[in-house]
C-alpha positions, 0 to 999 in steps of 0.5 A: 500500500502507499503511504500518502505524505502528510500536507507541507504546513502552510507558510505563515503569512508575511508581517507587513513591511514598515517603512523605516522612517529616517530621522530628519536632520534638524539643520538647514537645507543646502540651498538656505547654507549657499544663500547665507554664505553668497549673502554674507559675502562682500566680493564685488563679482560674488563668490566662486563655487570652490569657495562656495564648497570651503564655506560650507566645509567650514560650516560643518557640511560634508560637501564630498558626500554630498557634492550632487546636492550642493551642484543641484543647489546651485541650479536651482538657485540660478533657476529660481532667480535668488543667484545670479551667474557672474561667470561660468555654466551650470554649478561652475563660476561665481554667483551672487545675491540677485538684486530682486530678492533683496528688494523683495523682501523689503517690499510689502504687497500693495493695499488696494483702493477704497474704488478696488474693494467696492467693485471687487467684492463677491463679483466675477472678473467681468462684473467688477470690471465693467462697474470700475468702467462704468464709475471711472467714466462718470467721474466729473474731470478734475479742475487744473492744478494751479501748483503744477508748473512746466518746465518751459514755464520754470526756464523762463 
């Protein structure tokens, strides 16, 4: 007679994988430490990217493990406008604080007109606009003023 052999056990069902979770660094990113470096520079045609690299070595950042992400950085700075590229291409030559970025921040956002928030509330772009229209046209015209003087009139 033959012998039947007993079932292989079924395999155990696998745990569900968790994701290991790396703790983040709680420094700044790269392109925040090449903004503070370019920024704190005084160089009339900005700082090159080798002393971009030793500032950040001298900071405490591993720039040989990480020279992808610093060149990457860099790029996207350009990119984004906040460096300018005084020479070079790509990641290479010297970079500088655009003029844009620093005025920027000083700037505040416009607050609109009294005439702005009463046609522009609750109303589509077409509405507000032909109301603005209509009120700008109905407007009495402004008598001349007697302070403003030409030039021609001054030279005389």
């Amino acid at each position: 007679m033959a012998e039947v052999a007993p079932a292989p056990a079924p395999a155990p069902a696998k745990a569900a994988k968790k994701k290991s979770t790396k703790p983040k660094k709680a420094g700044p990113s790269v392109s925040e430490l090449i903004v503070k470096t370019v920024a704190a520079s005084k160089e009339r045609n900005g700082v090159s990217a080798a002393a971009l690299k030793k500032a950040l070595a001298a900071g405490g950042y591993d720039v040989d493990k990480n020279k992808a992400r610093v060149k990457t950085a860099i790029k996207s700075l350009v990119a984004k406008g906040t460096l300018v590229q005084t020479k070079g291409i790509g990641a290479s030559g010297s970079f500088k604080m655009s003029k844009k970025v620093e005025t920027k921040r000083a700037r505040r956002p416009p607050v609109p007109s009294n005439k702005q928030r009463a046609f522009g509330r609750g109303l589509g772009a077409a509405g507000g606009a032909e109301l603005q229209e209509e009120a700008l046209t109905n407007q009495e015209p402004r008598p001349p003023s007697s302070v403003t003087v030409s030039a021609a009139a001054r030279a005389l």
